[in-house]
C-alpha positions in Angstrom: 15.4 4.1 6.0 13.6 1.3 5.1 15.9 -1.6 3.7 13.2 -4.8 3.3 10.8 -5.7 1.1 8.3 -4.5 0.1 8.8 -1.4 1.6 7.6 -0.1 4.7 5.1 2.8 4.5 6.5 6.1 4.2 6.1 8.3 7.6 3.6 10.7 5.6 1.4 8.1 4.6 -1.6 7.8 6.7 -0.7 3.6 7.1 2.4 4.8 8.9 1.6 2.4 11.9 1.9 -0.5 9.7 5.7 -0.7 9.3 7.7 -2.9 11.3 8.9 -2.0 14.6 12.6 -1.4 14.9 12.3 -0.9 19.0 10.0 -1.6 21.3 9.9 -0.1 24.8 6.5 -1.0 26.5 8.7 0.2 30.2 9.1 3.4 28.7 6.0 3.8 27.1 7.1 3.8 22.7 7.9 2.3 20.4 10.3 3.1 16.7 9.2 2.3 13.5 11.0 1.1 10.7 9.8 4.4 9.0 11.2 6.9 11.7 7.9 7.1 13.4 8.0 7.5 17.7 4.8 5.7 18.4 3.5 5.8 22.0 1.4 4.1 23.9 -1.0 6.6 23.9 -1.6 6.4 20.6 0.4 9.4 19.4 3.3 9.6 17.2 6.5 11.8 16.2 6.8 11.6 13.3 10.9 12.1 11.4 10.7 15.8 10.6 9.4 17.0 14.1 5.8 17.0 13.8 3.6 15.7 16.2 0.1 13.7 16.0 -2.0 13.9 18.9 -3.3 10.5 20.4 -6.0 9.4 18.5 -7.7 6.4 20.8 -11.3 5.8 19.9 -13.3 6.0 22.5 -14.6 3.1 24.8 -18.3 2.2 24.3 -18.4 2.7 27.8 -17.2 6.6 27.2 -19.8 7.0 24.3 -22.6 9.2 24.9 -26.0 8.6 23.2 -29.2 10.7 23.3 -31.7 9.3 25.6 
């Protein structure tokens, strides 16, 4: 897919995020990666064959629990 140089992380990889966006949709909510990668807002992704990540934010300091 990937026609630059250097290349664009392969979709497998796990810096798939880093390649270079193709199309960007904030309205809608993704984005396409020069890699085939769906990224959305939500942080997750599908990825060329079909599979899906699940969203992967980190949590907020504000959302972090400690012990007392």
């Amino acid at each position: 897919m990937c026609q630059h140089q250097p290349p664009c992380p392969p979709a497998e990889s796990a810096d798939r995020e880093s390649a270079r966006l193709v199309a960007h949709h904030p309205e809608q909510g993704w984005s396409l990666l020069c890699n085939g990668v769906l990224l959305f807002e939500d942080t997750g992704e599908l990825l060329p064959d079909g599979r899906i990540i699940a969203p992967h934010r980190p949590l907020g300091a504000e959302l972090v629990m400690t012990a007392a």
